[in-house]
Backbone bond lengths (Angstrom), bond angles and torsions (degrees), N, CA, C in turn:
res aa  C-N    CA-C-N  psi(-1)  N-CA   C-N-CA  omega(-1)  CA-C   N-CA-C  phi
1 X - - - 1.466 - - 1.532 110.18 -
2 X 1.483 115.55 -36.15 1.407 117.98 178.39 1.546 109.45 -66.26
3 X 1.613 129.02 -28.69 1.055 114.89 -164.79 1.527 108.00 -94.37
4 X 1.606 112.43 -15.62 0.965 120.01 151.86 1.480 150.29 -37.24
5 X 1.079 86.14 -57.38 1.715 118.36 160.94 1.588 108.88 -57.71
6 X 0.927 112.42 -54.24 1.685 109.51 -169.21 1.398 112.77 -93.00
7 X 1.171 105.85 -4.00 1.881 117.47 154.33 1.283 111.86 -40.23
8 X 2.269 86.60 -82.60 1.264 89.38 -176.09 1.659 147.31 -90.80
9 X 1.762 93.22 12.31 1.431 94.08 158.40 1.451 124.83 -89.51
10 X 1.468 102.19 -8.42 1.514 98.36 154.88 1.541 139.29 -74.08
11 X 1.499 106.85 -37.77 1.626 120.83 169.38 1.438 97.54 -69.96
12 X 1.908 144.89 -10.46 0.926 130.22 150.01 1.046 127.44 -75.93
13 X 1.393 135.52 4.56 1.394 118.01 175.08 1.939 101.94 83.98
14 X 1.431 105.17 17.84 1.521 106.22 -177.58 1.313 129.99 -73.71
15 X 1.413 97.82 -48.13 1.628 127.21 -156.46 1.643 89.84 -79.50
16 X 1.799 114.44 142.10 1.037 119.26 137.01 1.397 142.72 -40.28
17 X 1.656 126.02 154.35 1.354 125.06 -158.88 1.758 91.19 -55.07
18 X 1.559 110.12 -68.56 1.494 103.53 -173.44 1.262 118.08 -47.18
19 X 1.454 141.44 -49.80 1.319 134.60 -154.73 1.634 90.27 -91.25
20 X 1.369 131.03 -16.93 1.512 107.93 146.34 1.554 140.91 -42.05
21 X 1.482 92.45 -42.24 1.247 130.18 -172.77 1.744 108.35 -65.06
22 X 1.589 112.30 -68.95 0.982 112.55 157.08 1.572 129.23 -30.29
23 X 1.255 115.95 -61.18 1.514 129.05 176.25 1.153 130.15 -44.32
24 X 1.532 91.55 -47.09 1.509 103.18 173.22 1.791 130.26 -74.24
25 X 1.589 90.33 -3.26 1.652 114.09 -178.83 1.423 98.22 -84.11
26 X 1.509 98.65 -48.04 1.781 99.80 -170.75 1.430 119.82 -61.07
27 X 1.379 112.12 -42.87 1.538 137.77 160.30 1.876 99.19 -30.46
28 X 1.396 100.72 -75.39 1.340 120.14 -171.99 2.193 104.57 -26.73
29 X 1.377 85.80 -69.42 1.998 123.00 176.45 1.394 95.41 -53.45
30 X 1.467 146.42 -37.71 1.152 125.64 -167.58 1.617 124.40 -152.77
31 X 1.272 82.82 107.93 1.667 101.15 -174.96 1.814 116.18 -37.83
32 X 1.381 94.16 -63.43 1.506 88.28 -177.26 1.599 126.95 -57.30
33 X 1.818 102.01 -21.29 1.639 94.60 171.43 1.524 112.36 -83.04
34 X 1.286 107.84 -9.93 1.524 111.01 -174.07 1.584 100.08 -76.09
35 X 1.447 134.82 -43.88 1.431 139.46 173.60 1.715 109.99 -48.86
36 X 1.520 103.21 -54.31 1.850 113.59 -177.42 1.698 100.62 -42.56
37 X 1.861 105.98 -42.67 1.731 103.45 -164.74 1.457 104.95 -84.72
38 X 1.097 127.24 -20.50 1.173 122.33 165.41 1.497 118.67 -59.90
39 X 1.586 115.23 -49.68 1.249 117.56 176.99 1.881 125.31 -69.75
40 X 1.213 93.61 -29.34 1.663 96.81 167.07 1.529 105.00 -81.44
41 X 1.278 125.15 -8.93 1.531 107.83 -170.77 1.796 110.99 -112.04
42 X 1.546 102.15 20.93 1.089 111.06 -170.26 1.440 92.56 -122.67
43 X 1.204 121.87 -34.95 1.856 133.32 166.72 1.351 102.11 -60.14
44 X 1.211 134.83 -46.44 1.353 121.51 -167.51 1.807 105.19 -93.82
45 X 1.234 117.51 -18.89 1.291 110.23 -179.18 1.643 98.24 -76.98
46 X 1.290 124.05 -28.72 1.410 125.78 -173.88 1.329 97.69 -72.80
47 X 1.372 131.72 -67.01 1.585 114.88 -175.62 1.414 111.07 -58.23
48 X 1.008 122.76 -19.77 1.561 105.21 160.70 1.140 146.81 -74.41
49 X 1.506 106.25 -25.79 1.161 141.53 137.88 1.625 110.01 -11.08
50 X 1.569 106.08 -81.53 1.363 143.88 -147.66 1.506 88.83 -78.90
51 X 1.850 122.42 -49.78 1.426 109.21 -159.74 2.306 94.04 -68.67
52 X 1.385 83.13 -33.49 1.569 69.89 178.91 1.313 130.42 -60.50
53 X 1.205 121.19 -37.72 1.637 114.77 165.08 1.523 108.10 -54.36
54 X 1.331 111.04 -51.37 1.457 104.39 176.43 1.641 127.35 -25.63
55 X 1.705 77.21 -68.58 1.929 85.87 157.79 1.430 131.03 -22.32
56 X 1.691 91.08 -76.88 1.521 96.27 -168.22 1.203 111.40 -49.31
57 X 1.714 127.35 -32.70 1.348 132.27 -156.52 1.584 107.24 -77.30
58 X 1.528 104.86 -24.57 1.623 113.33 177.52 1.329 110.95 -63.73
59 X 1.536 115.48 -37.62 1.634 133.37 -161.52 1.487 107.26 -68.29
60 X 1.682 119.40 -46.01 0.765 125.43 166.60 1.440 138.38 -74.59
61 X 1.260 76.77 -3.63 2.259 92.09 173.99 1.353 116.38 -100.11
62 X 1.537 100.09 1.50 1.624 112.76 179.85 1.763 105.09 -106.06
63 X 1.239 87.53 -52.66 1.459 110.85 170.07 2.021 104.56 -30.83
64 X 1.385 96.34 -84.34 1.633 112.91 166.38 1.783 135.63 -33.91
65 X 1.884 98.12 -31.47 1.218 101.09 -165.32 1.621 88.61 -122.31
66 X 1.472 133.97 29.97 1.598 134.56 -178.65 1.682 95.74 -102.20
67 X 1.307 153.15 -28.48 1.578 123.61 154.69 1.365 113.34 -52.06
68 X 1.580 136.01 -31.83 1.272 137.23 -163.92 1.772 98.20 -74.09
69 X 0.890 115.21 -28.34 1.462 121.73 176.60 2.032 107.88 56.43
70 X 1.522 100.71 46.98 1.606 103.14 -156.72 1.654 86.85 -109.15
71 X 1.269 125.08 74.41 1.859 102.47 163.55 1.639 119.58 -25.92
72 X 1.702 89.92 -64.48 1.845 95.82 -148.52 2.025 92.27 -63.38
73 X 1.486 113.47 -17.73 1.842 96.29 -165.52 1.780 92.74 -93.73
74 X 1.044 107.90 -1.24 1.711 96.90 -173.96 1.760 97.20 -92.58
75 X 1.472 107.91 -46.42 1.829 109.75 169.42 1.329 110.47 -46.95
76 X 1.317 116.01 -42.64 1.721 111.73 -169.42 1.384 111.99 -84.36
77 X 1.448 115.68 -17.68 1.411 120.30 177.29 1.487 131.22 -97.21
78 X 1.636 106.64 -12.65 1.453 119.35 171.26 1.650 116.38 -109.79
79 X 1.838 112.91 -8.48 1.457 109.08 -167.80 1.906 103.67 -85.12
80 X 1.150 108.80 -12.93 1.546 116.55 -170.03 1.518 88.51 -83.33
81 X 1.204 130.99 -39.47 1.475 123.56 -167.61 1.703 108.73 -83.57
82 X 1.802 119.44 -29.84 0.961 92.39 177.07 1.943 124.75 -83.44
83 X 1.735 93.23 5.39 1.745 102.11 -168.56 1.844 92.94 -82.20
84 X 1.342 92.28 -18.66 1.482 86.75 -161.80 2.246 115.67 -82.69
85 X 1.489 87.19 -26.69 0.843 128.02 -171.16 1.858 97.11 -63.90
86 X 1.582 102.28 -76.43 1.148 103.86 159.78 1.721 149.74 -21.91
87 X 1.451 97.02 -54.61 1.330 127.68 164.03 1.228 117.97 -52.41
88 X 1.295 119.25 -49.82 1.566 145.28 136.99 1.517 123.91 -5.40
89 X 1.519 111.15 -70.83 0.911 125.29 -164.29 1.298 103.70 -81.25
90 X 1.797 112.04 -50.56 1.984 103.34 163.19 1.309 138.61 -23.90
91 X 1.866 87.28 -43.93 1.543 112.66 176.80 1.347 119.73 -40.93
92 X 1.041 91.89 -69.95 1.648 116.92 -150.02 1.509 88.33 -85.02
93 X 1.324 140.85 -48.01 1.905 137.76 -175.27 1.686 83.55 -34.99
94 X 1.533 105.99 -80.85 1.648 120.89 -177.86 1.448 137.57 -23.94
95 X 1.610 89.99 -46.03 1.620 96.46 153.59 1.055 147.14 -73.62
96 X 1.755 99.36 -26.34 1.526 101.79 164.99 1.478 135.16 -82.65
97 X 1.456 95.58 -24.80 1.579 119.49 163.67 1.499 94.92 -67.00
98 X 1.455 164.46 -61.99 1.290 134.07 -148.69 1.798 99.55 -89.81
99 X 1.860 123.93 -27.53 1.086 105.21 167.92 1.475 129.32 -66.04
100 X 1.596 121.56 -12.13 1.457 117.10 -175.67 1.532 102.12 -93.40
101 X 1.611 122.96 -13.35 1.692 127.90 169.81 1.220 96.49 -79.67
102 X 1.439 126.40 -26.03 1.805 92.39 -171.21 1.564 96.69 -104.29
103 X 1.240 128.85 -1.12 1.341 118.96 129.50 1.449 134.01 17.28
104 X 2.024 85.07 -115.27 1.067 130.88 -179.62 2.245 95.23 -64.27
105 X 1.338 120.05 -55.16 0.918 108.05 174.59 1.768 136.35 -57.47
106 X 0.788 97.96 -50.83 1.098 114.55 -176.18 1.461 126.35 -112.43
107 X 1.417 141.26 -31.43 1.560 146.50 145.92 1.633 109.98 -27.81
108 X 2.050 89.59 -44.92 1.611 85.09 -173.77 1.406 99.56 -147.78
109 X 1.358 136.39 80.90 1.217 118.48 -143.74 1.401 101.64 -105.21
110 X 1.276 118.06 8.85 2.039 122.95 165.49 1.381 110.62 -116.06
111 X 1.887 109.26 44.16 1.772 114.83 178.95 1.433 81.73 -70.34
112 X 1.596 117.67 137.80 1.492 128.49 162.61 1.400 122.49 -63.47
113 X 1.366 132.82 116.90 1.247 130.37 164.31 1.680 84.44 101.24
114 X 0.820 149.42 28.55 1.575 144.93 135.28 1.333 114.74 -112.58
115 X 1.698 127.74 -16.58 1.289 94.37 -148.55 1.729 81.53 -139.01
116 X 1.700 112.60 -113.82 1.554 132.66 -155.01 1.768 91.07 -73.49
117 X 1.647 102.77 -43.93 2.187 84.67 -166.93 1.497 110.64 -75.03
118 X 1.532 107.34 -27.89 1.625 110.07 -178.97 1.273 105.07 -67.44
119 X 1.239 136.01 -14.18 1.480 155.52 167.53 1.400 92.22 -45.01
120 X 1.124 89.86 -87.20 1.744 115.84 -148.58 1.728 104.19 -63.04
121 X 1.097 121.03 -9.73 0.965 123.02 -178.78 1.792 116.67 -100.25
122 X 1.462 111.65 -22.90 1.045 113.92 157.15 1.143 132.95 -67.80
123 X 1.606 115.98 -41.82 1.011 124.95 150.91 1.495 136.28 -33.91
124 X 1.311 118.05 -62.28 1.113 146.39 -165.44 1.668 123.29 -123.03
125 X 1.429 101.72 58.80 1.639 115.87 -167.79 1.496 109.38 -63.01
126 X 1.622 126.37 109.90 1.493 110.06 165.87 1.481 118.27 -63.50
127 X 1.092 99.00 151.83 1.805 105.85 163.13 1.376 103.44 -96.97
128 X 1.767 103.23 100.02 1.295 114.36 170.35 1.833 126.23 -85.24
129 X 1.557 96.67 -11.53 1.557 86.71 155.88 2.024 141.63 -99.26
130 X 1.018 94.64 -150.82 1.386 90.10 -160.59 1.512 130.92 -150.77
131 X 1.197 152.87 49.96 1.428 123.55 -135.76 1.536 124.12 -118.34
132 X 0.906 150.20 154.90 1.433 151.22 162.31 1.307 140.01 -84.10
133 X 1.217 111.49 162.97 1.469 90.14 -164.34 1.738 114.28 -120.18
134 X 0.786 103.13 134.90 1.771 122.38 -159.53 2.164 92.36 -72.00
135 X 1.465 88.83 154.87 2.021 93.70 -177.19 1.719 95.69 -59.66
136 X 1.292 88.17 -38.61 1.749 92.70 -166.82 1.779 111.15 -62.64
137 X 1.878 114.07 6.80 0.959 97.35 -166.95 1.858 141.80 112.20
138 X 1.325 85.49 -64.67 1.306 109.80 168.04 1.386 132.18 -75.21
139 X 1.622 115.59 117.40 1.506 111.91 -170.46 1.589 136.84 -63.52
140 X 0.989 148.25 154.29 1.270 107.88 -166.75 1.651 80.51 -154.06
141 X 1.241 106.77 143.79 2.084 112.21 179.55 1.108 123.11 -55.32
142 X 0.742 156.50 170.76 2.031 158.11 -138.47 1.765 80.29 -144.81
143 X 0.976 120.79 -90.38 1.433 142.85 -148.17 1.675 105.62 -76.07
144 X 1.621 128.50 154.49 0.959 126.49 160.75 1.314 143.08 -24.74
145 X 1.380 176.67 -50.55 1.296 155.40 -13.70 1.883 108.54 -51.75
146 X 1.519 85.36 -57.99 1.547 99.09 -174.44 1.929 110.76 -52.14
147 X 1.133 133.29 -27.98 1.337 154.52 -154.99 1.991 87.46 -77.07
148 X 1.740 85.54 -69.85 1.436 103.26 -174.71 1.758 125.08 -66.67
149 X 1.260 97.73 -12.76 1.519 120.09 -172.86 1.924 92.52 -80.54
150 X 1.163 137.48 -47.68 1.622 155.19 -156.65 1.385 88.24 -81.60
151 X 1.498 131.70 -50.60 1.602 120.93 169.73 1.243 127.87 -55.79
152 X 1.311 90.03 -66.23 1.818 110.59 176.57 1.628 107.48 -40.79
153 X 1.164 123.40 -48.22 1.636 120.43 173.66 0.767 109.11 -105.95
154 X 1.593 143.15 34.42 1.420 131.83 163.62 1.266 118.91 49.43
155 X 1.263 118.90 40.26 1.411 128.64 -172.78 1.726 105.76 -75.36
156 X 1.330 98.68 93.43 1.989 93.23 176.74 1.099 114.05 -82.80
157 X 1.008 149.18 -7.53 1.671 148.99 157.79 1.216 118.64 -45.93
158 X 1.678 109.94 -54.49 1.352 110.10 178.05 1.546 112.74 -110.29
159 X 1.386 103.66 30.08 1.848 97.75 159.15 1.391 144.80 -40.20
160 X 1.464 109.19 -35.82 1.047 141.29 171.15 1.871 115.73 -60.37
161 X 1.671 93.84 -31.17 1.508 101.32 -165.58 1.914 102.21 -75.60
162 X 1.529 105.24 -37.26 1.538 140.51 172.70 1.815 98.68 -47.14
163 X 1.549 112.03 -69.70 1.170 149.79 -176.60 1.789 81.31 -27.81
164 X 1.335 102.42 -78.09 1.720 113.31 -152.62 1.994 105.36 -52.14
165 X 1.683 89.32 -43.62 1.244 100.18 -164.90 0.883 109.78 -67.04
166 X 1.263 150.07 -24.64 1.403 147.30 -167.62 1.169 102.53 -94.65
167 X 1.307 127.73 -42.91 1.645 136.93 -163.56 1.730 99.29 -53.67
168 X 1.627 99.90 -45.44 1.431 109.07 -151.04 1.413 95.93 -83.73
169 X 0.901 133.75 -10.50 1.528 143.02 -134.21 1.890 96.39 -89.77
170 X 1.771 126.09 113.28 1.182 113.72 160.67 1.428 124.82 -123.94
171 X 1.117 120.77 164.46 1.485 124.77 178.26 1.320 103.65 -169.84
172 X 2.045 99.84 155.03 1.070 122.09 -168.35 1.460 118.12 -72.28
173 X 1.946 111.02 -20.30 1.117 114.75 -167.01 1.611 105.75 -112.42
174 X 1.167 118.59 121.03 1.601 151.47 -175.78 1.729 113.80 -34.01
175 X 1.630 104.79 -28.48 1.469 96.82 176.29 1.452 97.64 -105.79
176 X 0.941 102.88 -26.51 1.961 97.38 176.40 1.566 110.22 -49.78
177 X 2.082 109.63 -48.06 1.472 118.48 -177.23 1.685 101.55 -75.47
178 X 1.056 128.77 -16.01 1.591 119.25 -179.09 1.268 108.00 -95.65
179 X 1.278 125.33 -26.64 1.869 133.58 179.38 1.316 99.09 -90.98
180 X 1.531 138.42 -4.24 1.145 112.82 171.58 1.963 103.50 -101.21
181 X 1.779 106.12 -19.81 1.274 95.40 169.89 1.418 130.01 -87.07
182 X 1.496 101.68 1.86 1.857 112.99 168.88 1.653 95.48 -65.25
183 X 1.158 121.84 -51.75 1.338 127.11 -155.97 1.720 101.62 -89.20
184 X 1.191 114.14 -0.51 1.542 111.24 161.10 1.448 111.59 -82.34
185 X 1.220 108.75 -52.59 1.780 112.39 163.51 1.389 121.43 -41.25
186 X 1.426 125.02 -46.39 1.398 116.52 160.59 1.275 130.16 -76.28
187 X 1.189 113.13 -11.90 1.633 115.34 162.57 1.504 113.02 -61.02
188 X 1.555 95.46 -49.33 1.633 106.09 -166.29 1.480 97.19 -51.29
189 X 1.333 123.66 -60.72 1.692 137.76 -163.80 1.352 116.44 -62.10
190 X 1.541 99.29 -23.65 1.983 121.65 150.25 1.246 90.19 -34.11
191 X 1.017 94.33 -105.06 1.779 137.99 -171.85 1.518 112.86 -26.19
192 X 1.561 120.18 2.50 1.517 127.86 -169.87 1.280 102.12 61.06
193 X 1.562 130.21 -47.65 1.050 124.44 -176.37 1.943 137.75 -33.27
194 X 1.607 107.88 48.34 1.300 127.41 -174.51 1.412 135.58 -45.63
195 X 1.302 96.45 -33.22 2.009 104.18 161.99 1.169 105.88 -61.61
196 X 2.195 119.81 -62.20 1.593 103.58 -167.05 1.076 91.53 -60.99
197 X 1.405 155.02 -52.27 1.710 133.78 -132.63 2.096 99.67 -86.02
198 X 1.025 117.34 -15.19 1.469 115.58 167.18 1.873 108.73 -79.80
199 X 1.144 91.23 -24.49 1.755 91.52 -172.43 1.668 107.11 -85.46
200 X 1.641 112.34 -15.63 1.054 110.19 -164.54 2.137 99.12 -108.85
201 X 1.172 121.19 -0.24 1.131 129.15 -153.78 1.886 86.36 -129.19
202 X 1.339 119.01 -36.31 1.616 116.29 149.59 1.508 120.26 -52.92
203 X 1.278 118.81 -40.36 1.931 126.90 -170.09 1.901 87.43 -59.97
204 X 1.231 115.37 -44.63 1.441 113.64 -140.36 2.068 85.56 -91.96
205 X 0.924 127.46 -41.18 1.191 134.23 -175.33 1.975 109.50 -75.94
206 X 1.014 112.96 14.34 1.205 145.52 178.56 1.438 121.05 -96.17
207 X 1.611 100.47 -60.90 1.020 120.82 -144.66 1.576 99.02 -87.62
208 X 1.543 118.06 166.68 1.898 123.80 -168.62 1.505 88.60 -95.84
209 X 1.790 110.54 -42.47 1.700 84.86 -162.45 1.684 122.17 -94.82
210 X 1.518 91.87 26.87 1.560 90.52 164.93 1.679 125.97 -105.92
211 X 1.428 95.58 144.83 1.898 93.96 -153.19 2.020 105.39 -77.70
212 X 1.029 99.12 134.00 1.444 110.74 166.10 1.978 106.08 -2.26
213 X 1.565 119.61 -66.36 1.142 138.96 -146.25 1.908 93.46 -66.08
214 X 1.937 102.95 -51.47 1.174 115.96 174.25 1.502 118.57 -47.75
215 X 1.495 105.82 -37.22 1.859 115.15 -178.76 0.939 104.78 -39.12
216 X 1.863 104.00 -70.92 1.460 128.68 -143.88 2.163 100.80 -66.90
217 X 1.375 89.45 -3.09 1.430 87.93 -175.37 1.555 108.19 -92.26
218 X 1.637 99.83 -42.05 1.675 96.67 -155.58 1.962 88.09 -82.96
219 X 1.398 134.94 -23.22 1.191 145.97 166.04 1.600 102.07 -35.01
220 X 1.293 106.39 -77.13 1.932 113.50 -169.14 1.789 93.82 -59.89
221 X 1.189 143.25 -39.86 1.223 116.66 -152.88 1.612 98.28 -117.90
222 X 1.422 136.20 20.50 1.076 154.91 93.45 1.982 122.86 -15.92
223 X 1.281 98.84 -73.88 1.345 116.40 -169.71 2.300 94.32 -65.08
224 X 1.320 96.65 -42.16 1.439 108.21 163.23 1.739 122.85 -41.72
225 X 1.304 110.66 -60.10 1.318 119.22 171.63 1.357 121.41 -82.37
226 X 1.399 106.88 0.47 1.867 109.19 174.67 1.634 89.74 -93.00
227 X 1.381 114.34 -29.64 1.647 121.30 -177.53 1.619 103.11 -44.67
228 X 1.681 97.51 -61.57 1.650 107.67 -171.07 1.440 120.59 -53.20
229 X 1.597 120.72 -24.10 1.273 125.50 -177.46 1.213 103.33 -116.12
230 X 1.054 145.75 -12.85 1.488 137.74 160.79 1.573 126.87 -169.48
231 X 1.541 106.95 104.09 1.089 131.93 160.77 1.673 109.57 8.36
232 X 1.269 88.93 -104.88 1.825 91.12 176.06 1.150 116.96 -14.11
233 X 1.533 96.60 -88.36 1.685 108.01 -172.80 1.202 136.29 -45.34
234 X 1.489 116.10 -7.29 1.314 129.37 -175.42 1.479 109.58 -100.56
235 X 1.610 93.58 -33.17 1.933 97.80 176.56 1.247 97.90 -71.17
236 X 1.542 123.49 -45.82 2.196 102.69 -169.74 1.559 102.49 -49.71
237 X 1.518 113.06 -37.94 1.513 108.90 -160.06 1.234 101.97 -56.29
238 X 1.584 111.71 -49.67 1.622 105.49 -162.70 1.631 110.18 -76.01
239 X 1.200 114.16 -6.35 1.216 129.35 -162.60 1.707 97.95 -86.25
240 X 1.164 114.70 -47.63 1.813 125.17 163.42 1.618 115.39 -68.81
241 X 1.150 110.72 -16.63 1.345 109.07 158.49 1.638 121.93 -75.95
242 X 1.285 95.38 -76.75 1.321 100.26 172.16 1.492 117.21 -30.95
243 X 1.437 128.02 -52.77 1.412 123.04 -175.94 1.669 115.25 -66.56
244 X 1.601 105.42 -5.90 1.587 102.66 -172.56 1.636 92.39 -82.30
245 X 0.931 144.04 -54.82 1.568 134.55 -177.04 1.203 105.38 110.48
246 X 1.468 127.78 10.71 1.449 132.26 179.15 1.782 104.26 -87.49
247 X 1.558 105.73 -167.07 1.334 135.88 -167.32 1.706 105.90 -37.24
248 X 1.665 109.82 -54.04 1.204 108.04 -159.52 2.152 101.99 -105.37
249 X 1.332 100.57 19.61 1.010 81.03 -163.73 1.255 121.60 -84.20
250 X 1.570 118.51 -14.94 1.505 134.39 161.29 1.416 113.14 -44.06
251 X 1.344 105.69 -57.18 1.557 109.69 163.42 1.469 142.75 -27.49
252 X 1.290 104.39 -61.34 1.366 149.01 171.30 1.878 104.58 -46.07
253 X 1.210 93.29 -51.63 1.684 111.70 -177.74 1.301 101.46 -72.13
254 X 1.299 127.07 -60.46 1.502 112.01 172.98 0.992 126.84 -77.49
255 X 1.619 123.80 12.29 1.629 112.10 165.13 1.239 96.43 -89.11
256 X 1.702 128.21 -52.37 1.464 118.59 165.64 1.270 121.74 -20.81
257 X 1.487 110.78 -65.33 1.515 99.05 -170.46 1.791 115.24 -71.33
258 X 0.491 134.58 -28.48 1.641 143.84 154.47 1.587 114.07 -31.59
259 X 1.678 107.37 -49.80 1.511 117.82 -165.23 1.752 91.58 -81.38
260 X 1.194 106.79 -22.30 2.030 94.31 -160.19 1.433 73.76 -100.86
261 X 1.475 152.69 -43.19 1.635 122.45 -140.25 2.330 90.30 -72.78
């Protein structure tokens, strides 16, 4: 209801310059509110749309019935058309707004970055960097900025750029080579690309020298990208999560309940 609200006092011309400003940042940061403003701003351009034909249709019923010089038969003969008219236009905004939600909901209801993974990821932000520490003391980053910058904002454009960097990425020290292939798996799941990021989030769930904490990570967003390609298989995953009672399993429960309501 809140985001509601600040929709449409924004498509009104409501909001102050700053809290425009703001809004339009948040918009910027989040896909799924950016879809809601599209969809309310396509409902209200349609009833406006609609009251305007209405209009014209009044103009011409005045237009038509002005030799008759009849107020009270032209009121009684054009006010039923514009209530009806009206009614009309509610209609149909409503209908098109719940056919473009069941859409997005339901046509395709694991579109990435609208729906259950942009979820889970808000929720549940990895820390995809990393850093070391210099003789002098001083820490200094393992990984690119720019690499880590394409995660951190979910930048899908340049997934691919993430994609390379990580792939290519070596080192002598074991969490540097396992934290840079956690963060290949989320590139991949960037990238829609859901087979490599299950194949690459399997290597690590495999593997002896990755720690329990790392599992439970590359496991949920694994079980995530089995989500994107198939239903089922993605619910047992989360479904074996959830029953473990660990890190992600709160999570897990509310993507379930989300996927069945």
């Amino acid at each position: 209801m809140e985001d509601f609200n600040k929709i449409q006092d924004y498509l009104l011309n409501k909001l102050s310059a700053e809290d425009q400003k703001n809004f339009e940042q948040k918009v910027a940061e989040n896909p799924e509110l950016a879809s809601l403003l599209e969809l309310q701003r396509f409902e209200m351009e349609t009833i406006d749309q609609l009251e305007e034909d209405s209009l014209r249709e009044k103009a011409v019923g005045l237009k038509n019935n002005k030799e008759q010089n009849n107020t009270e038969a032209i009121t009684k003969k054009l006010q039923p058309v514009r209530s009806k008219k009206r009614n009309w236009a509610m209609w149909a905004a409503a209908a098109s707004v719940a056919l473009l939600i069941g859409f997005f909901l339901f046509q395709n209801p694991f579109n990435f970055d609208q729906n259950l993974t942009a979820y889970a990821y808000d929720k549940e932000n990895p820390v995809y960097s990393i850093s070391s520490i210099r003789a002098s003391g001083e820490e200094a980053p393992v990984f690119d900025n720019q690499a880590i910058n394409i995660l951190q904002s979910r930048d899908q454009t340049n997934a691919t750029v993430a994609i390379k960097y990580f792939s290519d990425f070596t080192s002598n020290n074991t969490n540097e080579s396992l934290r840079a292939k956690m963060n290949l798996g989320h590139a991949f799941l960037l990238n829609k690309n859901f087979e490599k990021a299950i194949e690459t989030f399997n290597s690590l769930l495999s593997s002896n020298e990755v720690s329990n904490r790392d599992k439970e990570e590359a496991a949920f967003y694994q079980a995530l990208a089995s989500l994107e390609l198939n239903t089922t298989n993605g619910i047992e995953k989360l479904n074996v999560i959830q029953k473990a009672g660990k890190r992600f399993s709160p999570l897990a429960k509310d993507i379930l309940e989300q996927v069945n309501n």
